[in-house]
TORKE-64309 format. One line per 10 residues: number of its first residue (from 1); for each residue x, y, z of N, C-alpha, C. Coordinates in steps of 0.1 Angstrom, whole numbers, always signed. Layout:
<marnus>
NUM) X/Y/Z/X/Y/Z/X/Y/Z | ...
</marnus>
This chain:
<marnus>
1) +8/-12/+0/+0/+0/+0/+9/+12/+0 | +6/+21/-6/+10/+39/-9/+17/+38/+9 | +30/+40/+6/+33/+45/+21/+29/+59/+29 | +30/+68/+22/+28/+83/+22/+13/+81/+34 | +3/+74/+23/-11/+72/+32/-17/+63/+41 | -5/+54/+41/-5/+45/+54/+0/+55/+65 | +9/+65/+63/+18/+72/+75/+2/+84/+81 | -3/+90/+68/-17/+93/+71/-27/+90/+81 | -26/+78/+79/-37/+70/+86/-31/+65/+100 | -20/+66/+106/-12/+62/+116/-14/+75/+121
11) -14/+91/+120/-14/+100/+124/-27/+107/+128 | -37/+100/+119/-52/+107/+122/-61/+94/+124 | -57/+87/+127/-67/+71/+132/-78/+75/+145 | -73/+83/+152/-82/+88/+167/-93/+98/+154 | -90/+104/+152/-100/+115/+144/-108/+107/+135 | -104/+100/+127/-112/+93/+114/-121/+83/+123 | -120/+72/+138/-129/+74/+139/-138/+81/+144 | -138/+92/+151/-147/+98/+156/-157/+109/+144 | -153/+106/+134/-157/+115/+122/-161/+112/+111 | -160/+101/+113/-165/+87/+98/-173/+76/+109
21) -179/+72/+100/-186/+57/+102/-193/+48/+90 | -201/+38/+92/-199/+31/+76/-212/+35/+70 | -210/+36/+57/-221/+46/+49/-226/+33/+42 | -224/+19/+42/-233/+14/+34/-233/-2/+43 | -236/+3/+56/-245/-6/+65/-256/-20/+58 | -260/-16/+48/-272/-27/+42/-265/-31/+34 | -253/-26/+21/-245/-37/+17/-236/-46/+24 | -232/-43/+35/-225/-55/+46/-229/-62/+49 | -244/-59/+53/-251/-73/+56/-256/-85/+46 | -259/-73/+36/-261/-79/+25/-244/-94/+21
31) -238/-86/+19/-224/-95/+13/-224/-110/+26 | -224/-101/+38/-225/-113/+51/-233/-122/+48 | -244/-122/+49/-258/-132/+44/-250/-138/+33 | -241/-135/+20/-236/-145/+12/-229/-154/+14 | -222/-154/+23/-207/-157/+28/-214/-174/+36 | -205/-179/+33/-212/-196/+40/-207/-195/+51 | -221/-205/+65/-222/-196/+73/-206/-206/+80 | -199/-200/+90/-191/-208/+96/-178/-205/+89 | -177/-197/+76/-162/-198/+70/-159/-180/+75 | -149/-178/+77/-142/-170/+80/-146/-153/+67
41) -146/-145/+74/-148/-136/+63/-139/-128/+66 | -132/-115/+58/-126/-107/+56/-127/-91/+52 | -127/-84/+67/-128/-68/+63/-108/-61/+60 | -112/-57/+48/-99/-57/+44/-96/-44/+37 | -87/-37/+47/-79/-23/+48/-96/-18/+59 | -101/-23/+71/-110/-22/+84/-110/-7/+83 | -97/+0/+86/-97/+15/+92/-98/+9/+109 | -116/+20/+114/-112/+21/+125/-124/+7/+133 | -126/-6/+121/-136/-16/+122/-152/-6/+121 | -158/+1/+114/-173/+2/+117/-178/-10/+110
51) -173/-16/+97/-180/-27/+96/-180/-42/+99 | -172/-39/+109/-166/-55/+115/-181/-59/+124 | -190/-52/+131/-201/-55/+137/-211/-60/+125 | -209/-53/+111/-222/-60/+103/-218/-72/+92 | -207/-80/+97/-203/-89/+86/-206/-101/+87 | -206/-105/+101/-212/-120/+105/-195/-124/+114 | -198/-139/+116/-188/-146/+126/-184/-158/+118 | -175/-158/+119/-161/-157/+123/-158/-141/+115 | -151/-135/+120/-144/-123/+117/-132/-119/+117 | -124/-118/+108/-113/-110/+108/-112/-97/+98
61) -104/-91/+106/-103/-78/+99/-84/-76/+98 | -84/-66/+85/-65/-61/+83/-69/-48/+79 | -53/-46/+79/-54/-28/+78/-37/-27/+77 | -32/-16/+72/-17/-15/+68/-14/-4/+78 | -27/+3/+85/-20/+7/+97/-24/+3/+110 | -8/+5/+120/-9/-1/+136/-20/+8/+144 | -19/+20/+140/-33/+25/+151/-47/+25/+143 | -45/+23/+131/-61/+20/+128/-60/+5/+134 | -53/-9/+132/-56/-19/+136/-62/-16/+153 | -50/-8/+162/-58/-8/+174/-72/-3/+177
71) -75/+8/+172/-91/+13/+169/-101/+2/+164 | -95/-6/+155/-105/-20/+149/-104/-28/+160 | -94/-33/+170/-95/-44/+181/-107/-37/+191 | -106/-22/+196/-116/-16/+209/-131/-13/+202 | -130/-20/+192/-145/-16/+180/-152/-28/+186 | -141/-39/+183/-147/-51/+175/-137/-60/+185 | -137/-65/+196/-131/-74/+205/-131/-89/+199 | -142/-96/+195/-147/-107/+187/-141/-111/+176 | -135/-98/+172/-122/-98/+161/-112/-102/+160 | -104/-115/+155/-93/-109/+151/-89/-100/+143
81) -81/-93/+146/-73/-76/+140/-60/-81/+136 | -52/-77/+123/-42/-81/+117/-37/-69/+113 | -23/-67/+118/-15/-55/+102/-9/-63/+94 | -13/-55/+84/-7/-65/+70/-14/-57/+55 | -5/-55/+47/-8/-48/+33/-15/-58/+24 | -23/-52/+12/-33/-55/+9/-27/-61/-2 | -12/-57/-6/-11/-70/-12/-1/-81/-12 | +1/-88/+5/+10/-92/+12/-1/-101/+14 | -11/-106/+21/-15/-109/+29/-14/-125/+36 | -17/-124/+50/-8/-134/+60/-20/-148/+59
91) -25/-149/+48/-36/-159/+50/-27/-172/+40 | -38/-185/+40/-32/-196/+32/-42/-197/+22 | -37/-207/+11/-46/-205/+0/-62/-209/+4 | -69/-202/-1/-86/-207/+4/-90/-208/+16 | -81/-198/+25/-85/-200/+41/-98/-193/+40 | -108/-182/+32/-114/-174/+35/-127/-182/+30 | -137/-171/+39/-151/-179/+24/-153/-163/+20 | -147/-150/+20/-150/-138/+21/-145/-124/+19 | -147/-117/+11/-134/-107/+15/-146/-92/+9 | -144/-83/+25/-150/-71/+18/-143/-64/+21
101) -140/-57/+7/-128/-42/+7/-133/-28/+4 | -140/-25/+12/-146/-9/+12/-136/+0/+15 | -133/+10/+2/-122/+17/-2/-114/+18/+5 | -107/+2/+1/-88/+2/+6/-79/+4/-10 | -87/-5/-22/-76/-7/-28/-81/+6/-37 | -83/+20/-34/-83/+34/-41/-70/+34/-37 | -63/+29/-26/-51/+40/-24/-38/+28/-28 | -42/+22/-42/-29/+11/-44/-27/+20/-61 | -16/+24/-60/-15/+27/-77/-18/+18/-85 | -24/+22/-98/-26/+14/-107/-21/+0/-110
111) -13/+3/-109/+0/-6/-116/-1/-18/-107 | -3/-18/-94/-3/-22/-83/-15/-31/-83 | -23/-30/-83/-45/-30/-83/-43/-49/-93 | -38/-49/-100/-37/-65/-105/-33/-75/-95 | -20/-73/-93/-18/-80/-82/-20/-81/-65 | -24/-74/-64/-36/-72/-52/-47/-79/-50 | -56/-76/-65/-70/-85/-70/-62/-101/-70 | -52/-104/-75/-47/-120/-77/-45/-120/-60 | -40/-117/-53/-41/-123/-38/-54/-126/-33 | -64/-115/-37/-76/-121/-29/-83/-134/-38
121) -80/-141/-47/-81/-149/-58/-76/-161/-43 | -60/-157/-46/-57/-167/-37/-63/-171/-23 | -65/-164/-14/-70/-166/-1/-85/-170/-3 | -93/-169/-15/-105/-175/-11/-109/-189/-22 | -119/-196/-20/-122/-208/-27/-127/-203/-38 | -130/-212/-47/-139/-215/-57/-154/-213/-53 | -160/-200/-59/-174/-194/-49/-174/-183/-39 | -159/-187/-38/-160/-170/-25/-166/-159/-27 | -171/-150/-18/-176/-141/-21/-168/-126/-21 | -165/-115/-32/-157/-105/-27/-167/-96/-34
131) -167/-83/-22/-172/-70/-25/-161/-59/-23 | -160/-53/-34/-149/-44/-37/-157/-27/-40 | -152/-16/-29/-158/-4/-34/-144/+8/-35 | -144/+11/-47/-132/+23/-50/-140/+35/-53 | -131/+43/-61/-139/+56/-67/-140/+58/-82 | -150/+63/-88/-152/+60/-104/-147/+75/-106 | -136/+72/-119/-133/+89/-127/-149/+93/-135 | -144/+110/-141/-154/+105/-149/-158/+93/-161 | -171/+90/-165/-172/+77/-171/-164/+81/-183 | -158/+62/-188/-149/+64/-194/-136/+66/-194
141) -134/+69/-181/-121/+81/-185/-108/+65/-180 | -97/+67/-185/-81/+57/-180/-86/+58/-163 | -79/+47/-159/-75/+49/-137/-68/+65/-141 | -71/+72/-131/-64/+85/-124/-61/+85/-114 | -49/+95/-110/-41/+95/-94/-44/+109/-92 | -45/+106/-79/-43/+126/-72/-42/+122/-60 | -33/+133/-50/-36/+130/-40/-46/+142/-33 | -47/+140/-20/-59/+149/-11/-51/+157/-7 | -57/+170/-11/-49/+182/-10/-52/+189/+6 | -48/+202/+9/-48/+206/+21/-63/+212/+21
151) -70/+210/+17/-87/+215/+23/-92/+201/+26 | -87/+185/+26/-92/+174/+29/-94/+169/+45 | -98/+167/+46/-93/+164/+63/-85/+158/+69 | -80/+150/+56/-71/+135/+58/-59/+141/+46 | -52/+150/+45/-45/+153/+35/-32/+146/+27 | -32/+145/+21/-17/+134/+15/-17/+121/+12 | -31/+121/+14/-39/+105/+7/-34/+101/-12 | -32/+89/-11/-32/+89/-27/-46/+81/-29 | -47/+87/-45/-64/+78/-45/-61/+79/-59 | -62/+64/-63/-65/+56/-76/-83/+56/-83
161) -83/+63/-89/-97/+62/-97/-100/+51/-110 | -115/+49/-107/-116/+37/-124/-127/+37/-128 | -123/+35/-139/-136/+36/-149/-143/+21/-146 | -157/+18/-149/-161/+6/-142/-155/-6/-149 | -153/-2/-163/-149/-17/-177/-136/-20/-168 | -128/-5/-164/-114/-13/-167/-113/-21/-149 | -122/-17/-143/-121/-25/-130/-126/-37/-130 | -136/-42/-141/-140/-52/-138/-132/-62/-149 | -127/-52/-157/-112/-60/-167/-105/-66/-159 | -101/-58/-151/-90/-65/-134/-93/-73/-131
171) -107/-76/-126/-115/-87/-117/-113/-96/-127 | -116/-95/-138/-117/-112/-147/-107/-114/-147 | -90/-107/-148/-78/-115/-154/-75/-118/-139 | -83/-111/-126/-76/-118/-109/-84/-133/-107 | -90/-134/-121/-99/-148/-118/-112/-152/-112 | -122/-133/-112/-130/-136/-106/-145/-132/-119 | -159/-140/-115/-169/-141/-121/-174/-126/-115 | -177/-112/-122/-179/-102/-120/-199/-106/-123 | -206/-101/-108/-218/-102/-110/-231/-87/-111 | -220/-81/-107/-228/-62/-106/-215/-54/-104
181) -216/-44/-113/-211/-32/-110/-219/-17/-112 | -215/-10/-99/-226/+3/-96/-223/+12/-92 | -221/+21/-105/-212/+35/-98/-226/+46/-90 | -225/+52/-80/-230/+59/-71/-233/+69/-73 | -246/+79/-74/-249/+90/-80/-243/+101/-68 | -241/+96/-60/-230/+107/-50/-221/+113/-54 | -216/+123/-50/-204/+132/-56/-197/+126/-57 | -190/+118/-49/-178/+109/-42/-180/+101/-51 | -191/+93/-61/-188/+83/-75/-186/+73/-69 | -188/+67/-59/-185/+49/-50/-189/+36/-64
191) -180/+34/-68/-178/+25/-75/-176/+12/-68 | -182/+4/-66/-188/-9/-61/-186/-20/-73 | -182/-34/-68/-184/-43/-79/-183/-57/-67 | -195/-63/-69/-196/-78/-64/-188/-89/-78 | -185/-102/-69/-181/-110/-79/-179/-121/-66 | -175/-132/-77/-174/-149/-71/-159/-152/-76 | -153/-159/-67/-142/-164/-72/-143/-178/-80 | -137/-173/-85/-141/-188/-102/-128/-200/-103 | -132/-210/-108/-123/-222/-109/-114/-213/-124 | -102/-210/-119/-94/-203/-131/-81/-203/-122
201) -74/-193/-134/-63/-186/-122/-62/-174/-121 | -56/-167/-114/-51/-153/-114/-39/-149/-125 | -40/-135/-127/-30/-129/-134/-21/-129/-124 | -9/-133/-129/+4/-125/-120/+13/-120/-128 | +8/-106/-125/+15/-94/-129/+21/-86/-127 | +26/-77/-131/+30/-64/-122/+38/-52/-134 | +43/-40/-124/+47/-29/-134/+65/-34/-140 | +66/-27/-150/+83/-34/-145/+87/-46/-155 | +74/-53/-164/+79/-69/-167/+86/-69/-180 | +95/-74/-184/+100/-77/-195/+97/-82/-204
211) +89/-94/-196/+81/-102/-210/+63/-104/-198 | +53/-103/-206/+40/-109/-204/+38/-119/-211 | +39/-132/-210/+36/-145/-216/+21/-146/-211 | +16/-150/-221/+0/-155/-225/-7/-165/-231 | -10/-176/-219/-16/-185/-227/-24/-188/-230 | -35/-194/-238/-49/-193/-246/-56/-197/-235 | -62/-205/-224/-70/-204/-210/-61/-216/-207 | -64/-213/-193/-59/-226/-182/-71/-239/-184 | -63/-246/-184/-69/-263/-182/-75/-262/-167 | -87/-271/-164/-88/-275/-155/-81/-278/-140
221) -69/-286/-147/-58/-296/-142/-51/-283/-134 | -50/-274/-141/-40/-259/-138/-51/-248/-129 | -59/-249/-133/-69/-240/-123/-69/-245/-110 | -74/-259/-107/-69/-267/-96/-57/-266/-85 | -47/-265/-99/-30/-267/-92/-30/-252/-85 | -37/-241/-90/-27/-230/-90/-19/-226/-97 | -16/-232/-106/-1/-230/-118/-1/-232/-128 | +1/-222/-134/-2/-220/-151/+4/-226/-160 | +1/-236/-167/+10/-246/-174/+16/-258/-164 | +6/-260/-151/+10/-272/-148/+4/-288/-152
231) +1/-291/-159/-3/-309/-167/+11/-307/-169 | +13/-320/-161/+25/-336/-164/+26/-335/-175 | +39/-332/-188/+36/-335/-197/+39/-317/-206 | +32/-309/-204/+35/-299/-210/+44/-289/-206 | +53/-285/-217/+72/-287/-217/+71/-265/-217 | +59/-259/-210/+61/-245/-208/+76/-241/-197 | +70/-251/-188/+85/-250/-174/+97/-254/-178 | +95/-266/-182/+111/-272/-190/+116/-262/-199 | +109/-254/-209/+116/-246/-218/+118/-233/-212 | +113/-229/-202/+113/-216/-193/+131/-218/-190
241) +133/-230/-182/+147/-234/-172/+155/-234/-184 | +152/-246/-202/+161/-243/-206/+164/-231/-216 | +155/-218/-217/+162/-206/-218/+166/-196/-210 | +172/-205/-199/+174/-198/-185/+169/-185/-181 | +152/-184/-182/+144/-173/-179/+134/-180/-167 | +137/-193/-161/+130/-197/-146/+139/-205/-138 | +143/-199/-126/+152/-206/-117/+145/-221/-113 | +130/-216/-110/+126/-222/-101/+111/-227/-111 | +111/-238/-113/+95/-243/-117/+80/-244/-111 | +72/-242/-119/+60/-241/-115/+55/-230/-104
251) +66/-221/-106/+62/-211/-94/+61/-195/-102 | +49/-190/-105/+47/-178/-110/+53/-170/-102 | +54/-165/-89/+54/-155/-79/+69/-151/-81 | +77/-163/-84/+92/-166/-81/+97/-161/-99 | +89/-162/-106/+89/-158/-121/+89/-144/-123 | +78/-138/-113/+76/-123/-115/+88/-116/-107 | +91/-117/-98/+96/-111/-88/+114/-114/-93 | +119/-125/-95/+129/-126/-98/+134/-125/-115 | +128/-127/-127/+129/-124/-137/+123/-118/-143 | +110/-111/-137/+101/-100/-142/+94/-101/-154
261) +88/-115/-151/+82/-121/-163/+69/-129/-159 | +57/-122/-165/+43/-119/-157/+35/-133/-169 | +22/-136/-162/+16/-145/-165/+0/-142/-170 | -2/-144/-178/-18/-141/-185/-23/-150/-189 | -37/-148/-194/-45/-160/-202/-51/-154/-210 | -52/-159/-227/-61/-151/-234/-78/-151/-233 | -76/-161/-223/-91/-166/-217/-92/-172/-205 | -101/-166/-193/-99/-169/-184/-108/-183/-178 | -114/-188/-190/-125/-197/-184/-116/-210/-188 | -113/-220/-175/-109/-229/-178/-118/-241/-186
271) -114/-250/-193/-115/-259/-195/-108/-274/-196 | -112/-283/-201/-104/-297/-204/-94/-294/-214 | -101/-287/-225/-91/-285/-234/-93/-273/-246 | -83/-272/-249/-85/-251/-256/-93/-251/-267 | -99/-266/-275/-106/-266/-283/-120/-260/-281 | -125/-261/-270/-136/-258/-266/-139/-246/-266 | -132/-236/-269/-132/-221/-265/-136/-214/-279 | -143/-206/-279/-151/-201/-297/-142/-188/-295 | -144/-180/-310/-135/-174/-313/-146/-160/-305 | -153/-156/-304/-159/-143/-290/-151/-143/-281
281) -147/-158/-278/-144/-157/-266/-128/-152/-265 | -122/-156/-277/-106/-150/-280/-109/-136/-283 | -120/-132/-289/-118/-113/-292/-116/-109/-278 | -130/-111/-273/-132/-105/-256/-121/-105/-251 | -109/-116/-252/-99/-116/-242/-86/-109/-248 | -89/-109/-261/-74/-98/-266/-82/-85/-264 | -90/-86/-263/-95/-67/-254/-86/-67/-242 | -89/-75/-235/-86/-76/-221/-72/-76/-217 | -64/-82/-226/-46/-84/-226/-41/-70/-228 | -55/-64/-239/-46/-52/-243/-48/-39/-236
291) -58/-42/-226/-60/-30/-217/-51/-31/-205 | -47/-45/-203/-38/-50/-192/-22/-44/-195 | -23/-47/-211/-3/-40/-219/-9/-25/-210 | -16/-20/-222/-16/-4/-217/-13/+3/-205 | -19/-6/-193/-19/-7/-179/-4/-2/-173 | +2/-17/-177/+12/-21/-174/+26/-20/-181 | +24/-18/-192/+36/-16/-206/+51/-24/-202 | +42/-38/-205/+53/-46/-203/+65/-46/-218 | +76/-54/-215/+83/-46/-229/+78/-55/-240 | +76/-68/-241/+68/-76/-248/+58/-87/-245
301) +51/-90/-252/+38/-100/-250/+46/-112/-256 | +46/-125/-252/+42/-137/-258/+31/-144/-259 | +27/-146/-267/+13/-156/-268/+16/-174/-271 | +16/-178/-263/+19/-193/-262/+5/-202/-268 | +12/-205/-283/-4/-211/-289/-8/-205/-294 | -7/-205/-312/-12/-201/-321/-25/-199/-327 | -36/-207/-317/-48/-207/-320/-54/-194/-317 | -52/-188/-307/-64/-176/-302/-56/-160/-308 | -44/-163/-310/-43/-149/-320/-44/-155/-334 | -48/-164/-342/-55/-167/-355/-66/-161/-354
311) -74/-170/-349/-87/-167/-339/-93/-153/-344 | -79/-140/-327/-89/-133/-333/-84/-116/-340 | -70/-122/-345/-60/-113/-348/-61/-113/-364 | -49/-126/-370/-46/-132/-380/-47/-144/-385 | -54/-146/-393/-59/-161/-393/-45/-169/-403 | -32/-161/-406/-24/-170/-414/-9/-166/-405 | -11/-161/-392/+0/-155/-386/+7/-169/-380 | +20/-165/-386/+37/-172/-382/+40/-174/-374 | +45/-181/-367/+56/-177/-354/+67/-170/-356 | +64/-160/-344/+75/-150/-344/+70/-136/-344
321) +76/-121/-344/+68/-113/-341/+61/-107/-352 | +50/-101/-343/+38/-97/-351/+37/-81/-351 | +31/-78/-367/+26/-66/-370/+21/-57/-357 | +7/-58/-352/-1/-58/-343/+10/-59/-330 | +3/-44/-322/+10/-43/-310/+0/-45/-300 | +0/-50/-287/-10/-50/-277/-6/-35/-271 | -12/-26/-271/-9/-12/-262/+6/-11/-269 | +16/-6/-262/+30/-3/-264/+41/-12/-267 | +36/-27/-263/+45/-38/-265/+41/-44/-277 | +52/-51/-283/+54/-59/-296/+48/-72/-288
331) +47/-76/-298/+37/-93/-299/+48/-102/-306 | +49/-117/-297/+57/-123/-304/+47/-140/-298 | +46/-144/-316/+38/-153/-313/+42/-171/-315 | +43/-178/-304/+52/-190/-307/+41/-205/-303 | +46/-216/-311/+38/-227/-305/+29/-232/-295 | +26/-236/-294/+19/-243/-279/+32/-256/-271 | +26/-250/-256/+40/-256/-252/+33/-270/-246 | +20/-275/-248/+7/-289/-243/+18/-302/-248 | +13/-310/-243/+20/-323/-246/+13/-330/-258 | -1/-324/-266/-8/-328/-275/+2/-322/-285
341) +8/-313/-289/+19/-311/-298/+32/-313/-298 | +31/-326/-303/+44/-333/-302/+54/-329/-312 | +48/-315/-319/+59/-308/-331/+70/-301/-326 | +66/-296/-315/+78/-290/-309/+80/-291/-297 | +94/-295/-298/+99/-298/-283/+108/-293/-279 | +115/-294/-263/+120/-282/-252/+132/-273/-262 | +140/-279/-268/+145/-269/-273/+144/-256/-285 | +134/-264/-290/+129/-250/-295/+119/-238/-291 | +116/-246/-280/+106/-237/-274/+115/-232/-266 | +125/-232/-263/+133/-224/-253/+139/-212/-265
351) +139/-212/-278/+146/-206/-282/+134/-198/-286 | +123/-199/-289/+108/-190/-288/+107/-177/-277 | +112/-188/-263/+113/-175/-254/+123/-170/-254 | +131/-175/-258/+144/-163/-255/+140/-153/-264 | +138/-159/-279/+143/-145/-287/+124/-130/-282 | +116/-141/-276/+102/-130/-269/+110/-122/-257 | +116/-129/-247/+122/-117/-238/+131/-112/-243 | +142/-116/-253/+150/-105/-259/+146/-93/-261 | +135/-88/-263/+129/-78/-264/+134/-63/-256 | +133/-69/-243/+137/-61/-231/+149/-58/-235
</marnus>
């Protein structure tokens, strides 16, 4: 989280509660009533807890600052209270049934807001329930930053604004089934968006990456695992290690962070197998990749699997790079790395990604 407005919120936590309280009391209860009863739910970036009383039991609440956490423990005793940033968090995979985030992730920059949405992917099941409320620009308009100037009460705040498409663009590539979105006839614009966490995976993303590799949807097998290109059998990890661009296999997190090489899907609906996917469903998602480049301006795209930019690009395109740019980055388009294509194997697919991260 923005440090500047973590230090904010450390300094004015006694005031903000006494001068705020929660303005949408009937959606809390509302989201609680969804949540299955007995699984753990999640008030996430709490403040000073007002809505930790209307969420239901079991309860936990986080927050990135120490004195709003203490204000959320003397609220809400019943609570456990956590510090911990919104896109760290100290939970295990699928510990939650729940996660409501009433304007925490306004104050994550842009760039940031992907991988944030993929954590709460991870901490909840298949069905979980997340209610997410930010601030809408005007309609239409890219995310915007500003911070809260000296007539605010809380001054030096950063706040990320969005348009409703490109936030719920976010939610589909963090893996989640987007069910309402409702921007607020209030001045303030409260941008609201319910969704379910879906048998898929997360984007792992971030600012910074050298290459965005993209593969046409996750199998089943991989939605399950957590790990994108994990089926026994398909040679994506083996040819990662041998174009020495992954130390470590089957681990996205360890991909981004240490090689700065981010993970996508041209489609986020798993299935058994890529045949099953119609070509709508490839347009809709090269929308979605290319609002993600824009986002993020990675230095190049790979698309692993020639089918979904045929699909919905080029129906005679080569391997290798392409005309067509996603946002700012070059496109470089190479085989399928599945074990059903027994045309190419680890060594040339290593030599696919090299010359796609060459780019950088």
């Amino acid at each position: 989280m923005d440090r500047p407005t973590v230090e904010v919120y450390e300094r004015g936590a006694g005031a903000y509660a006494r001068q705020r309280s929660a303005d949408e009391p009937e959606r809390a209860e509302a989201f609680a009533d969804g949540v299955e009863d007995g699984a753990p739910r999640l008030d996430l970036g709490c403040g000073p807890g007002f809505y930790l009383p209307l969420l239901g039991h079991p309860v936990v609440a986080v927050d990135a600052a120490r004195a709003m956490v203490r204000e959320a423990a003397q609220r809400a005793p019943h609570a456990l209270v956590v510090q911990a940033d919104l896109v760290d968090l100290p939970f295990r995979r699928s510990a939650l049934g729940g996660v409501w985030a009433s304007k925490a992730h306004q104050h994550l920059p842009a760039a940031v807001l992907p991988g944030a949405l993929g954590e709460l992917h991870r901490v909840l099941p298949v069905g979980g329930r997340l209610d997410v409320t930010v601030f809408a620009g005007p309609d239409g308009a890219d995310p915007g930053t500003g911070i809260s100037g000296p007539d605010d009460d809380f001054p030096g705040r950063l706040f990320t604004w969005w348009a409703p498409d490109a936030l719920a663009g976010l939610l589909v590539g963090a893996g989640f089934e987007v069910e309402s979105v409702e921007v607020g006839r209030d001045r303030a614009r409260r941008l609201a968006v319910t969704a379910t966490r879906a048998r898929t995976l997360a984007d792992t993303v971030g600012a910074g990456m050298r290459m965005l590799v993209c593969g046409l949807n996750p199998s089943l097998y991989a939605a399950d695992a957590g790990v994108a290109f994990a089926r026994p059998g398909n040679r994506f990890w083996p040819a990662m290690q041998a174009a020495g661009l992954a130390r470590v296999p089957r681990d996205p997190r360890s991909l981004l962070a240490e090689h700065r090489i981010g993970l996508t899907d041209l489609v986020k609906r798993a299935t058994p197998a890529a045949a099953e996917l119609t070509a709508q469903e490839y347009a809709e998602g090269l929308d979605r990749v290319e609002r993600l480049c824009r986002l993020l301006e990675p230095a190049a795209v790979c698309f692993v699997g020639l089918a979904g930019w045929r699909s919905a690009v080029e129906r005679r395109a080569a391997p290798g790079w392409q005309e067509r740019r996603l946002g700012p980055a070059p496109v470089y388009l190479m085989p399928s790395t599945s074990g059903l294509n027994a045309h190419s194997q680890v060594p040339a697919l290593a030599e696919h990604l090299r010359a796609a991260a060459g780019a950088a």
